[in-house]
N, C-alpha and C positions, 0 to 999 in steps of 0.2 A: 504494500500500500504506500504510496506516496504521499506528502504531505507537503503543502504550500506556504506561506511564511505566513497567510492568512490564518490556518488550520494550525500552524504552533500559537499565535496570537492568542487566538479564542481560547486554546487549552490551554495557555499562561495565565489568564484570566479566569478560568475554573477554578486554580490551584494557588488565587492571586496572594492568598493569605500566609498558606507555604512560603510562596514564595519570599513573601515581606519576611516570615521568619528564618527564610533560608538567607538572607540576605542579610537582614538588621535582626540580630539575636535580641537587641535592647528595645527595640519598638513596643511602644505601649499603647493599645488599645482607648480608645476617645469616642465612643460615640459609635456613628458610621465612619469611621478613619482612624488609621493610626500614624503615632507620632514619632519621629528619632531626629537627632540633634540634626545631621548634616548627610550626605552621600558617603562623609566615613564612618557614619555609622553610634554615634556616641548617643548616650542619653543627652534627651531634649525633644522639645518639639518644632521646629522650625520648617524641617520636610515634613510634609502631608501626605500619603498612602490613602486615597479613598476606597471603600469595602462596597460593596450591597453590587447596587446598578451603576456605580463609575467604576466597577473593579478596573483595576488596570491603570488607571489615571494617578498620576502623584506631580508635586509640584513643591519647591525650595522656595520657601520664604525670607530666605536671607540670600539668597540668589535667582540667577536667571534660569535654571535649571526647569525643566518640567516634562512632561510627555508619557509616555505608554510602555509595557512591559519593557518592550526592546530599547528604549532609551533608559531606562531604569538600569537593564543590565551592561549597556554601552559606555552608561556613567561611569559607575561604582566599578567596574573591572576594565577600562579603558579599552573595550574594543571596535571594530567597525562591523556594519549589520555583519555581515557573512559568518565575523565570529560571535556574532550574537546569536546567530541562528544556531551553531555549533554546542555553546553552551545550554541554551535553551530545550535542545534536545537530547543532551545527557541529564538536563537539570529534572525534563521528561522521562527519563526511562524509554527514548526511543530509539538510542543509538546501536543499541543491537538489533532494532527491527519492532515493528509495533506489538508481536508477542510477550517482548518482555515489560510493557507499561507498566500494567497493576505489580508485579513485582519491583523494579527500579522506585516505583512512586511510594510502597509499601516499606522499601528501604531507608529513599529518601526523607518521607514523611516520620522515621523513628529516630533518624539522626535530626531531626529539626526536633523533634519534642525534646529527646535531649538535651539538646543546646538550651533550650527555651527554658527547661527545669534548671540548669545551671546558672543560666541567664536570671532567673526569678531567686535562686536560692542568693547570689550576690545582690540583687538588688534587695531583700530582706534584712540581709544584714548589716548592709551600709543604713539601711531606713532605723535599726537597732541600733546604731555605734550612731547615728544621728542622735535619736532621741536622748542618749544618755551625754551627750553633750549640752544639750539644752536643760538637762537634769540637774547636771552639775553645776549649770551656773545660779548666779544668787538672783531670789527672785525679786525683791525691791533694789532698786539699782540707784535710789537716792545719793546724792555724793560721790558715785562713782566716777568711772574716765569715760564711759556711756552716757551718764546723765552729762557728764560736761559736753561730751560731743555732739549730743543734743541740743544741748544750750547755745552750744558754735553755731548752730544751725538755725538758731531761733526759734528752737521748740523748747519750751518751757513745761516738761511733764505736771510741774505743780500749776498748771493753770486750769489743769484737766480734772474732771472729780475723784478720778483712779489712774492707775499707771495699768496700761494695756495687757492682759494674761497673758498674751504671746511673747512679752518684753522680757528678757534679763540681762545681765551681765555675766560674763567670762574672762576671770583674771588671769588665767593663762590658757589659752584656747591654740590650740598648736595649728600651725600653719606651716603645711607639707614644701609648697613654696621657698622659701626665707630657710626652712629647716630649723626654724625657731617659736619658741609660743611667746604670745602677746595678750595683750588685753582685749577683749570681745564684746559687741552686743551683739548677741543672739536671739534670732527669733522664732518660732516654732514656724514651722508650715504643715497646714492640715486638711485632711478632705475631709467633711462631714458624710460625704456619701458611703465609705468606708466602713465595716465593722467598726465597732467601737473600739477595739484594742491594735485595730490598724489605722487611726486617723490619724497619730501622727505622720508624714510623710520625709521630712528634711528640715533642717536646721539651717538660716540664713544667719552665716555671720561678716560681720562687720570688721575687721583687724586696726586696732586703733594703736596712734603714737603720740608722745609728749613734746610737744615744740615750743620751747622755752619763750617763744614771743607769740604762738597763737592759739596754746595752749592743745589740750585733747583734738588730733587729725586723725582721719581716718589714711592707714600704708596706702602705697600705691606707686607702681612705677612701670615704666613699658613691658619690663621682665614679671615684676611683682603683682599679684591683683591683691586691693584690699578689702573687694568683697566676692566671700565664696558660697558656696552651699554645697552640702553634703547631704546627696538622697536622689531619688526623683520627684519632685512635684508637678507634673503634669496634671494641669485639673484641678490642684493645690494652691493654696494661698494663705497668707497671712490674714487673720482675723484680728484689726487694729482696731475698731472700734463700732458698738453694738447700737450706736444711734439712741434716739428718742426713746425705742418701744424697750431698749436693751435689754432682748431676748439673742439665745442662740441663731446662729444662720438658720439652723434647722427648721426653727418655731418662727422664724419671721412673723409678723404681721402682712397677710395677703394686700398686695398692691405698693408694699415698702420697696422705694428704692433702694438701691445699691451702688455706691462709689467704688471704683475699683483705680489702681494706678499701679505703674510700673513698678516703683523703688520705694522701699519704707521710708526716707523720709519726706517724700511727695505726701505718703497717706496718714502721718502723723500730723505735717502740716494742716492735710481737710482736715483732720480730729480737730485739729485746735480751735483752726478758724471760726467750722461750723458742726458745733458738739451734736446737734440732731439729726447728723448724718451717718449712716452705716457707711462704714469702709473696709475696703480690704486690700491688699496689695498681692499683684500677682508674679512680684520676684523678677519678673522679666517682660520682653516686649513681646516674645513668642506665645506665654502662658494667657498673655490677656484674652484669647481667644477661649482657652481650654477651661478658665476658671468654673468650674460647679456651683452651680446656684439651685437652690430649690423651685419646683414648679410653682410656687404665691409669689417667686419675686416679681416687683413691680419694673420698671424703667431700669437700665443699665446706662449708666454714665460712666466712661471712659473717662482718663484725663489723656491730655494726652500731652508729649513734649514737644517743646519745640526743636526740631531736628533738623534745620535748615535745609529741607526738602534733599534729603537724603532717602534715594529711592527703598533699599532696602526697608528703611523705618515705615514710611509710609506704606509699604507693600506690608511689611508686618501688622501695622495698625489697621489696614482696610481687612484684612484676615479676621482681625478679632470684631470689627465692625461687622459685617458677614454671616459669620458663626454663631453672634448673639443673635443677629437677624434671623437666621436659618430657625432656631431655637424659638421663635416665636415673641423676641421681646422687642421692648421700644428703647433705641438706643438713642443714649445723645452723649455728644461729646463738647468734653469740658477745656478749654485750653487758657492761655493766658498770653497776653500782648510782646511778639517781640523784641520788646525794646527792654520786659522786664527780666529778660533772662531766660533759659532753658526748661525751666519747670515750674511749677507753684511754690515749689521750696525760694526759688531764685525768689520769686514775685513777695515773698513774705519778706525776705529780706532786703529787698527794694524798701520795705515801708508800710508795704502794703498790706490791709487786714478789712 
């Protein structure tokens, strides 16, 4: 039997899911799509993998990348069609002829589940060594090098009726980086959709230094990051502040909006400004789309940054605009003037309140 590059297509896209895990061991399931950081594969969500009736379609949100099985396997293994077609049907079980399919795919399909258990067994326990870093640290962070760094930033915790649950300090928080431990704020990240004893997800920390003239900074350098997170939060997010009805995510009040923003201290900033707002922060530009919300939430307001029309950003951000759309809600988005700086944080410290 012969077979046409049409007829490997179609059976690429039967087996699309295989294939996403034969491919991206870390991909993590979202809805109708799954997630993984980039074409090399890391935890994140930035590449999009659609399931159901787009099977076969994916598309890089931090790049120009997108297209159909064959460009998927073109990408990620640098080859041109012919060797696409090549891998495609060994990746089939057709290479020794169409009798040995169900066999080769019977193979393939238990070397994928394996991967995928090993795959899930490492992300379990970086999600454990996560949460016992947010364990450890103190959880009133009054007077700390967190509260000062805060302070650097114009957020004034004592202005607020409580200091946020997701909030603490880590006075030595090791940073793999530098191969050194520093000082930390930490913040949980959690999915309420989750069992209860799996909502923690990852720990955002913060690595902070003492600069004799500007007091508590957060590290940072081309080589160095000074902010990391340990885990995967896709779909996860920081729960900074519970608004008016100050209920759980869970218990909302039906028709209550939701603030969401990129970076904790954009969402600490709304807390302060406007206390009867729920807010959340979704860690990154990519997760704004994946963040979990319950079916009563009202309106999704995004913030959003000023990015000086930086295509990626904007392609990121139309992503999460989209996805809330898709999801059935009313989005609006919230930005701030220009001239005041990059975020709401900038805008606060402009003066502005």
């Amino acid at each position: 039997m012969k077979y046409n590059s049409a007829d490997i297509k179609a059976m690429l896209e039967q087996h699309w899911e295989t294939l996403i895990k034969e491919i991206f061991p870390l991909a993590q399931r979202h809805g109708g799509y799954y997630c993984v950081g980039s074409l090399d594969g890391e935890a994140g969500s930035s590449l999009v993998l659609w399931t159901g009736q787009r099977a076969g379609a994916w598309k890089d949100y931090n790049g120009s990348a997108q297209g159909d099985a064959f460009n998927l396997i073109q990408e990620v293994y640098g080859l041109d069609f012919p060797a696409s077609i090549e891998w495609a049907t060994g990746f089939l079980g057709m290479s020794g002829g169409p009798e040995n399919f169900e066999v080769k795919r019977k193979e393939a399909a238990k070397a994928s589940k394996k991967r995928n258990e090993t795959a899930t067994a490492q992300n379990e326990e970086n999600r454990v060594k996560a949460e016992k870093i947010w364990l450890h640290g103190n959880k009133f962070i009054k007077g700390s090098p967190a509260d000062a760094y805060l302070q650097g930033r114009g957020i004034d915790l004592r202005r607020m009726k409580k200091q946020p649950g997701a909030l603490r300090y880590h006075p030595e928080c090791w940073h793999h980086q530098s191969r050194s431990a520093h000082p930390a704020m930490v913040l949980a990240v959690t999915d309420p959709s989750k069992p209860v004893g799996q909502r923690f997800r990852a720990v955002h920390k913060t690595y902070l230094k003492k600069d004799d003239r500007k007091g508590w900074l957060r590290i940072g350098s081309s080589e160095i990051k000074g902010k990391l997170v340990k885990g995967l939060y896709v779909g996860a997010s920081i729960p900074i502040w519970r608004g008016t009805s100050g209920k759980t995510l869970v218990d909302m009040p039906k028709g209550e909006p939701v603030y969401i923003t990129e970076g904790p201290e954009d969402a600490f900033t709304l807390a302060l400004v406007n206390p009867n707002a729920r807010v959340l922060c979704a860690v990154s530009l990519a997760n704004l789309a994946n963040v979990w919300l319950p079916p009563q939430v009202g309106d999704v307001v995004l913030l959003k940054d000023n990015d000086w029309d930086n295509p990626k950003a904007e392609a990121g951000f139309q992503r999460a605009i989209d996805a809330h759309q898709e999801a059935g809600r009313i989005v609006r988005v919230m930005t701030v003037p220009r001239k005041s700086g990059k975020d709401v944080n900038d805008w606060l410290n402009e003066g502005n309140e």
